[in-house]
Backbone as ProteinMPNN parsed JSONL, in Angstrom:
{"seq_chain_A": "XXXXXXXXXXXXXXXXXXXXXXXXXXXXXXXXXXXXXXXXXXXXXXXXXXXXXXXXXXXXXXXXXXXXXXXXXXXXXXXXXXXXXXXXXXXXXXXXXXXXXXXXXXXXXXXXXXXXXXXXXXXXXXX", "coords_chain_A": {"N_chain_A": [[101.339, 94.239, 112.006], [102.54, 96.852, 110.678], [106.363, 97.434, 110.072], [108.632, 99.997, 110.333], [111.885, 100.383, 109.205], [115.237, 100.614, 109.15], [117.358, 100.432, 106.562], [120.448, 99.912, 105.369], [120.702, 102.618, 103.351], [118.21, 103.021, 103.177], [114.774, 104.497, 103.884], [112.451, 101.658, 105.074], [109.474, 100.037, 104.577], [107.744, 97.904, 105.927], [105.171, 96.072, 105.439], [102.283, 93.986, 106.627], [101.042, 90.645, 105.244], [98.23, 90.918, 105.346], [98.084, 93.452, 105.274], [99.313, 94.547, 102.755], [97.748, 93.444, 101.333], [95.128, 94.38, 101.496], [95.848, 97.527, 101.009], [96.498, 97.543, 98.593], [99.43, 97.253, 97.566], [102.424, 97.049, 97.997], [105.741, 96.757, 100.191], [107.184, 99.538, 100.976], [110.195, 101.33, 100.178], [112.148, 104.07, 100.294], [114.583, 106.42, 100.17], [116.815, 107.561, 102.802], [117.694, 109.975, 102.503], [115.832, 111.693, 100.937], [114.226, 112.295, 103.066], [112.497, 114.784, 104.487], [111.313, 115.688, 106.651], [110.617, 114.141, 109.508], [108.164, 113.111, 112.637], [106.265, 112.332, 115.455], [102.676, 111.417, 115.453], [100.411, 112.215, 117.255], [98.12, 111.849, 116.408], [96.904, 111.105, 113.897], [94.567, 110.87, 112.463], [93.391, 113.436, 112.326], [94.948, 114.598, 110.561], [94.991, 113.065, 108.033], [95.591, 113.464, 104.245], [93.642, 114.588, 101.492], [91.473, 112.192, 99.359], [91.086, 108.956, 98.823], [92.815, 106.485, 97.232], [93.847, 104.098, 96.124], [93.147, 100.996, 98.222], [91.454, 100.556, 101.502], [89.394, 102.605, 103.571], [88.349, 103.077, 106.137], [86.219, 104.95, 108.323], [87.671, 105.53, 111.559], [88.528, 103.089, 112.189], [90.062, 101.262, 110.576], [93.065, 102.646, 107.727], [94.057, 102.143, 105.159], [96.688, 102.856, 102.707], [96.871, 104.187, 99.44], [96.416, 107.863, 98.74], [95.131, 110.29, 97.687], [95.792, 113.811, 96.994], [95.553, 117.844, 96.26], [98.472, 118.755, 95.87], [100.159, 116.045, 95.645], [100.335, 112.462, 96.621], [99.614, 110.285, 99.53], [100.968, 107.863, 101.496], [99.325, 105.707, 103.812], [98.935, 103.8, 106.648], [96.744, 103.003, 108.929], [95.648, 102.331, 111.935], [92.858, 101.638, 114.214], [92.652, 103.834, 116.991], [96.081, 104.295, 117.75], [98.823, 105.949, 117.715], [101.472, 107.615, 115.623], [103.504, 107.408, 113.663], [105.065, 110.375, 111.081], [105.967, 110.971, 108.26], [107.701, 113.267, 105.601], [108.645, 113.621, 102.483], [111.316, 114.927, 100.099], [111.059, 113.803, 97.499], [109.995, 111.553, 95.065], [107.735, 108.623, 94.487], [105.883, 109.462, 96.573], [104.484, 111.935, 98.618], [104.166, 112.052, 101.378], [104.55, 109.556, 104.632], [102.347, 108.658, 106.7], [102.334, 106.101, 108.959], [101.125, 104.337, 111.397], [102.276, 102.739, 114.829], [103.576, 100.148, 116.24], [101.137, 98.124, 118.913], [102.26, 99.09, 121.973], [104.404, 100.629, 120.951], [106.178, 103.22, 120.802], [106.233, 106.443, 119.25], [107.595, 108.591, 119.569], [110.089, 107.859, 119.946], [110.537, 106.427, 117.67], [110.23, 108.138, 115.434], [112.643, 109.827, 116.456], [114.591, 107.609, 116.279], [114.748, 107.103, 113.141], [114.754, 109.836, 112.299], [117.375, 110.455, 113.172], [118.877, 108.044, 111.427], [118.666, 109.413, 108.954], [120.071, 111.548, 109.257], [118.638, 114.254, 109.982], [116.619, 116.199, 112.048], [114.152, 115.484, 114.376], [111.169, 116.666, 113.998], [108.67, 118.582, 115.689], [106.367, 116.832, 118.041], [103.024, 116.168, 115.557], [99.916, 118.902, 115.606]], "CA_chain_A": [[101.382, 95.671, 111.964], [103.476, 97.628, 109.361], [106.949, 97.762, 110.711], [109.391, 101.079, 109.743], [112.643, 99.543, 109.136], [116.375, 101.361, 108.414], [118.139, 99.371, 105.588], [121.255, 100.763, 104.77], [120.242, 103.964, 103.023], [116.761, 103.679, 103.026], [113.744, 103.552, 105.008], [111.177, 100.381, 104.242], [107.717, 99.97, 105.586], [107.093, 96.041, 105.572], [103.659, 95.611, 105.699], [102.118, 92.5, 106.569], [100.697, 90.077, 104.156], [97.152, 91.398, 105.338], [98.307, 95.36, 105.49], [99.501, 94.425, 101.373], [96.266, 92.866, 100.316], [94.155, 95.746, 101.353], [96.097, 98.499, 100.869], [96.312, 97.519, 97.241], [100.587, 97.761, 97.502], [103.71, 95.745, 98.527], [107.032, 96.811, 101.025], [107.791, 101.145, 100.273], [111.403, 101.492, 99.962], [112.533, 105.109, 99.814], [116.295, 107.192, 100.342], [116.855, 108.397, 103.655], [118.247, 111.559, 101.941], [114.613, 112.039, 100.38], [113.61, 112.363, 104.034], [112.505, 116.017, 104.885], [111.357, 116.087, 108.109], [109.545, 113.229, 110.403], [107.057, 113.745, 113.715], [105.351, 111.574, 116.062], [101.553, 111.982, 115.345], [99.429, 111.34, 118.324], [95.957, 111.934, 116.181], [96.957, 111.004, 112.93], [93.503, 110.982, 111.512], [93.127, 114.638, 111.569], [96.074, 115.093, 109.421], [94.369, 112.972, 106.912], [94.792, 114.759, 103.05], [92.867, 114.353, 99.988], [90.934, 110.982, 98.879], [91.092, 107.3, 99.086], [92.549, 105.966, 95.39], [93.381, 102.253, 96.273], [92.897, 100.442, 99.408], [90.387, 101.05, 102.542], [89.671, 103.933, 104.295], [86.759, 102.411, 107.528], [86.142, 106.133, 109.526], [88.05, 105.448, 113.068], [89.007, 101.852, 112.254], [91.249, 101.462, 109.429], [92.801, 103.934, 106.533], [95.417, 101.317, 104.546], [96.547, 102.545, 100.648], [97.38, 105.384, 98.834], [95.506, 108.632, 98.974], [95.296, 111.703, 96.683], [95.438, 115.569, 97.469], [96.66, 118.733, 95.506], [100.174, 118.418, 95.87], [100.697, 114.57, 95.061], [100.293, 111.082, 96.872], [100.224, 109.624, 100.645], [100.857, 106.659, 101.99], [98.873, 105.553, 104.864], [98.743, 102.304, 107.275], [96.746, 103.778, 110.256], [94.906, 101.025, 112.943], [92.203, 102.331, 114.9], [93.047, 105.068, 117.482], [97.176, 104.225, 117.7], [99.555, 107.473, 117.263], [101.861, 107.126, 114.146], [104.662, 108.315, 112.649], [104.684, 111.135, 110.267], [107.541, 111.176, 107.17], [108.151, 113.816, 104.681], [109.749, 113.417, 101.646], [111.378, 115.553, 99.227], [111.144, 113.134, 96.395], [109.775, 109.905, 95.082], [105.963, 108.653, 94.57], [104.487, 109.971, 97.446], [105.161, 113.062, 99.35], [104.058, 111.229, 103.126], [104.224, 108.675, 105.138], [101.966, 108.23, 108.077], [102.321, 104.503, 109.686], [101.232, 103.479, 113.229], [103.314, 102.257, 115.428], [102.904, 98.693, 116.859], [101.005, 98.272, 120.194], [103.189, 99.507, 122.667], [105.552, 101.187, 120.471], [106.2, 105.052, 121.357], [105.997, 107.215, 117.947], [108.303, 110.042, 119.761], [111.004, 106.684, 119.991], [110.772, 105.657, 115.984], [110.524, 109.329, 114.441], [113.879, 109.89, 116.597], [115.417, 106.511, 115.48], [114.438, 107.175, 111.464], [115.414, 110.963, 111.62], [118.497, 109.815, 113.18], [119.263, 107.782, 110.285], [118.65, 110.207, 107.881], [120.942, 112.689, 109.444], [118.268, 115.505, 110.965], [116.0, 116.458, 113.688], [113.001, 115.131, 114.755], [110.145, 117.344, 113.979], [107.76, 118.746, 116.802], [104.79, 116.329, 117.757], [102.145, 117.057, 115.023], [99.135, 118.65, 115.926]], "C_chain_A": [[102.622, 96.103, 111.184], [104.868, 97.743, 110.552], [108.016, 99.018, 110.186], [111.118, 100.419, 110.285], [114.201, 100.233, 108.387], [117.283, 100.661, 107.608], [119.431, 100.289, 105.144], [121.058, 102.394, 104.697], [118.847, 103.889, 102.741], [115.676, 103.113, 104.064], [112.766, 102.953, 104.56], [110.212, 100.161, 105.717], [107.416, 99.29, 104.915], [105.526, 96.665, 106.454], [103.692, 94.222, 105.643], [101.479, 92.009, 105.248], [99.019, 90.735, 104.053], [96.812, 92.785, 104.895], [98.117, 95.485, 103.369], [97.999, 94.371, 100.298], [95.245, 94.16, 100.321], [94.354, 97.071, 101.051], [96.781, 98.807, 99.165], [98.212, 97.731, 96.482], [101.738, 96.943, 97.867], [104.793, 96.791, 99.363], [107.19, 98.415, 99.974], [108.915, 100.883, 100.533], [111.675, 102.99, 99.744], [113.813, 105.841, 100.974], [115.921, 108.074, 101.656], [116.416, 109.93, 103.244], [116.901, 112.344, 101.292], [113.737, 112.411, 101.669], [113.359, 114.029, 104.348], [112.05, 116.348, 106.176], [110.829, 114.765, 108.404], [109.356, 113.545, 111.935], [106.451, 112.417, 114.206], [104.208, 112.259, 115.739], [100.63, 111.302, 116.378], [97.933, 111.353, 117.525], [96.232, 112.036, 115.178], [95.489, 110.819, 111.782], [93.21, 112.108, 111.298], [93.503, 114.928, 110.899], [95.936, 114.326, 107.98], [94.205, 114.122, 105.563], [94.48, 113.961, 101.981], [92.137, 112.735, 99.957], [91.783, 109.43, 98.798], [91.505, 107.211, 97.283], [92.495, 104.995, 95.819], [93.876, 101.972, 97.764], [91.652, 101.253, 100.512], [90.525, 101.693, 103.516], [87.847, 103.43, 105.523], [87.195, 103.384, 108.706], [87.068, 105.58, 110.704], [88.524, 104.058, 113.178], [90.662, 101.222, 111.483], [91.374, 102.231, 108.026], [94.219, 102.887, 106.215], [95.32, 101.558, 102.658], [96.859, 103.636, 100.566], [96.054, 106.584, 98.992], [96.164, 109.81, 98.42], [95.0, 112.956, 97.08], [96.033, 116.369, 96.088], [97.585, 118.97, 95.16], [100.693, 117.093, 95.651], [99.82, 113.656, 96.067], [100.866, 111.18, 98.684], [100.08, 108.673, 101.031], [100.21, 106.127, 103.163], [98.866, 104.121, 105.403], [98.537, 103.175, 108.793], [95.547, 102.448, 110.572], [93.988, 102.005, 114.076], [92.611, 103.664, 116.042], [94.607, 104.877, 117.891], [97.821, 105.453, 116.959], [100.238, 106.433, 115.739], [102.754, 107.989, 114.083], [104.74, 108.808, 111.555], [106.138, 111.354, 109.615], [106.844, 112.166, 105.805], [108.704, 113.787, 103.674], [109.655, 114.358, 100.297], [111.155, 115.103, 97.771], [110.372, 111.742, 96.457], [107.89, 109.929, 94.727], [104.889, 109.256, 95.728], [105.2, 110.982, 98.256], [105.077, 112.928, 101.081], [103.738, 110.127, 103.466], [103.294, 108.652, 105.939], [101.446, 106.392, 108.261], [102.026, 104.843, 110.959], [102.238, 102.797, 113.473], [102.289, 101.136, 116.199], [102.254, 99.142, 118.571], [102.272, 98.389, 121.507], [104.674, 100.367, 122.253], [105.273, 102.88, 120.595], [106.94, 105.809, 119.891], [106.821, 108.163, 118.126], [109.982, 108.88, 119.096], [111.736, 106.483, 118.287], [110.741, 106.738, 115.217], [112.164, 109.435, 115.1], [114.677, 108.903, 116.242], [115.478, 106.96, 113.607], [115.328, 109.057, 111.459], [117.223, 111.194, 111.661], [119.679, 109.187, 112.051], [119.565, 108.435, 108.815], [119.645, 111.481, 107.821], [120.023, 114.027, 109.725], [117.853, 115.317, 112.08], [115.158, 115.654, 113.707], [112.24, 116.553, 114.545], [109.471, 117.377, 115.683], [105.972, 117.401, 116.708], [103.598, 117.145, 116.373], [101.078, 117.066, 115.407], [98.102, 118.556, 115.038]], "O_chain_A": [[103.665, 95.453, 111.255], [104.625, 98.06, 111.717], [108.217, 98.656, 109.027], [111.428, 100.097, 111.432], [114.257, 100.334, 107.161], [118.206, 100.213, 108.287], [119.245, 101.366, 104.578], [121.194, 103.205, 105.612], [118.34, 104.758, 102.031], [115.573, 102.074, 104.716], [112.085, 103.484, 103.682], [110.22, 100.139, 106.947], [106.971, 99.411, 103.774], [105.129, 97.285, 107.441], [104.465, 93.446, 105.081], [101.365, 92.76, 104.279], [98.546, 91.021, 102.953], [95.784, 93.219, 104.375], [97.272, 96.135, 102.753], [97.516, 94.863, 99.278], [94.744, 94.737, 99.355], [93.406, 97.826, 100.833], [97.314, 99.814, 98.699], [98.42, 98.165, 95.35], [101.397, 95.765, 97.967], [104.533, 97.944, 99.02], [107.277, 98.483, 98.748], [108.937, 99.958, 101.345], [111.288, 103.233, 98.601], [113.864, 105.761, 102.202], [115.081, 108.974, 101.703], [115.461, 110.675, 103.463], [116.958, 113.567, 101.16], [112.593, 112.814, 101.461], [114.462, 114.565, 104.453], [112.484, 117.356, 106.735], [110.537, 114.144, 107.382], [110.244, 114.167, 112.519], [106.174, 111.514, 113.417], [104.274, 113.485, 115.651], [100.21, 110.145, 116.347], [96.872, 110.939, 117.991], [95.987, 113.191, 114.83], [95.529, 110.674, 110.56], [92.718, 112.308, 110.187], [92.849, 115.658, 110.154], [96.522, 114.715, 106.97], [93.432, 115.075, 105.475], [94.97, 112.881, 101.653], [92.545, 112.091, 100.924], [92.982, 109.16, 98.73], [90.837, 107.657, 96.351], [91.379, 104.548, 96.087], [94.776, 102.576, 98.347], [91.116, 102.333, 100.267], [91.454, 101.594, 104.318], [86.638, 103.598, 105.367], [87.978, 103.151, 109.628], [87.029, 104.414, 110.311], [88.961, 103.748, 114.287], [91.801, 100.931, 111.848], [90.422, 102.483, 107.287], [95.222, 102.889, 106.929], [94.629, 101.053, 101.773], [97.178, 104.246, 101.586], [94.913, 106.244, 99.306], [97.312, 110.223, 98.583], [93.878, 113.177, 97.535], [96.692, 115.874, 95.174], [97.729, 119.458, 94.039], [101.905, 117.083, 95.435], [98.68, 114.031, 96.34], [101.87, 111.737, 99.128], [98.909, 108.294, 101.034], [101.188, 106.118, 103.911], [98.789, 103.227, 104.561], [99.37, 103.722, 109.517], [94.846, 101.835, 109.767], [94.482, 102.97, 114.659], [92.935, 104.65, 115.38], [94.637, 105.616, 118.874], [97.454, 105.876, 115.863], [99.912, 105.402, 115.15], [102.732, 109.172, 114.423], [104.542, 107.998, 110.649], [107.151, 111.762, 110.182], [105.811, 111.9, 105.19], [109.87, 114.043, 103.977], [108.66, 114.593, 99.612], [111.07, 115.955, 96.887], [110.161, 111.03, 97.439], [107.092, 110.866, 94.725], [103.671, 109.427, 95.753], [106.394, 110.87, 98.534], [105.773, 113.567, 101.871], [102.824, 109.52, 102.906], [104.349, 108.075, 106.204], [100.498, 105.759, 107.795], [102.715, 105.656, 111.576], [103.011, 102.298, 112.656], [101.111, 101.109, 116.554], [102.657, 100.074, 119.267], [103.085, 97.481, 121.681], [105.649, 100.637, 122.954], [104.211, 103.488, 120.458], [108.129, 105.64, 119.622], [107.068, 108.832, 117.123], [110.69, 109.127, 118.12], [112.9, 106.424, 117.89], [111.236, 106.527, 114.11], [113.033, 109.131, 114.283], [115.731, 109.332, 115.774], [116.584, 107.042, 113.073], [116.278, 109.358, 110.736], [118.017, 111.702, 110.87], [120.829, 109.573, 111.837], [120.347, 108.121, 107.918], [119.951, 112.183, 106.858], [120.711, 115.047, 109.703], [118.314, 114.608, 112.974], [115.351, 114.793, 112.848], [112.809, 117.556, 114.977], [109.666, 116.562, 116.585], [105.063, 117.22, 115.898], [103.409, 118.357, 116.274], [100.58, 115.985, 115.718], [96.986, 118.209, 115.423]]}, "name": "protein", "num_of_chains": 1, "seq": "XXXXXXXXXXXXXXXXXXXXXXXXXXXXXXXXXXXXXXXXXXXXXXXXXXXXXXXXXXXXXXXXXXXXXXXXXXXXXXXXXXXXXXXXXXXXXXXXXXXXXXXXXXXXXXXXXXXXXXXXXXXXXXX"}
């Protein structure tokens, strides 16, 4: 499972070797400081925007790869019904994150660790 990971100044989302292959992508890397808000998402599939470009999108199972809307590029690594963490960013190739959080991992826990790092708030749960 994708892990969200504070390196210095930036936050990286290792994917596994499996997460990589299908989601058509390798390890994101991007600047705290590029961070604009982040949110626990308990129902991260509604918040789904725009189209599938590369990797697989399987209704209610798995959504791993990039994905296109009006406003730019998001990143996705979502595992069947598991909340997720929701990132913002002012800059860079993609304008969001949403990752799951590992089994048993609490999404309120890892948006407050990451926004932490970045120097703001935590966003409100999104609904």
């Amino acid at each position: 499972m994708a892990e969200l990971i504070v390196d210095d100044r930036d936050l990286v989302v290792h994917l596994t070797p499996g997460e990589k292959m299908w989601s058509f992508h390798g390890d994101i890397r991007v600047r705290l400081s590029a961070i604009d808000s982040v949110a626990p998402d308990p129902k991260p599939w509604l918040g789904l925007r725009g189209w599938r470009m590369a990797g697989i999108s399987l209704t209610g199972r798995a959504v791993l790869g990039t994905r296109r809307h009006g406003t730019g590029y998001d990143f996705c690594i979502l595992h069947r019904d598991r909340p997720a963490v929701r990132v913002d960013l002012a800059s860079g190739r993609f304008s969001r994150l949403v990752i799951s959080v590992p089994e048993g991992g609490d999404p309120a826990t890892e948006a407050t660790r990451i926004a932490a790092a970045a120097g703001i708030t935590p966003s409100a749960p999104a609904s």
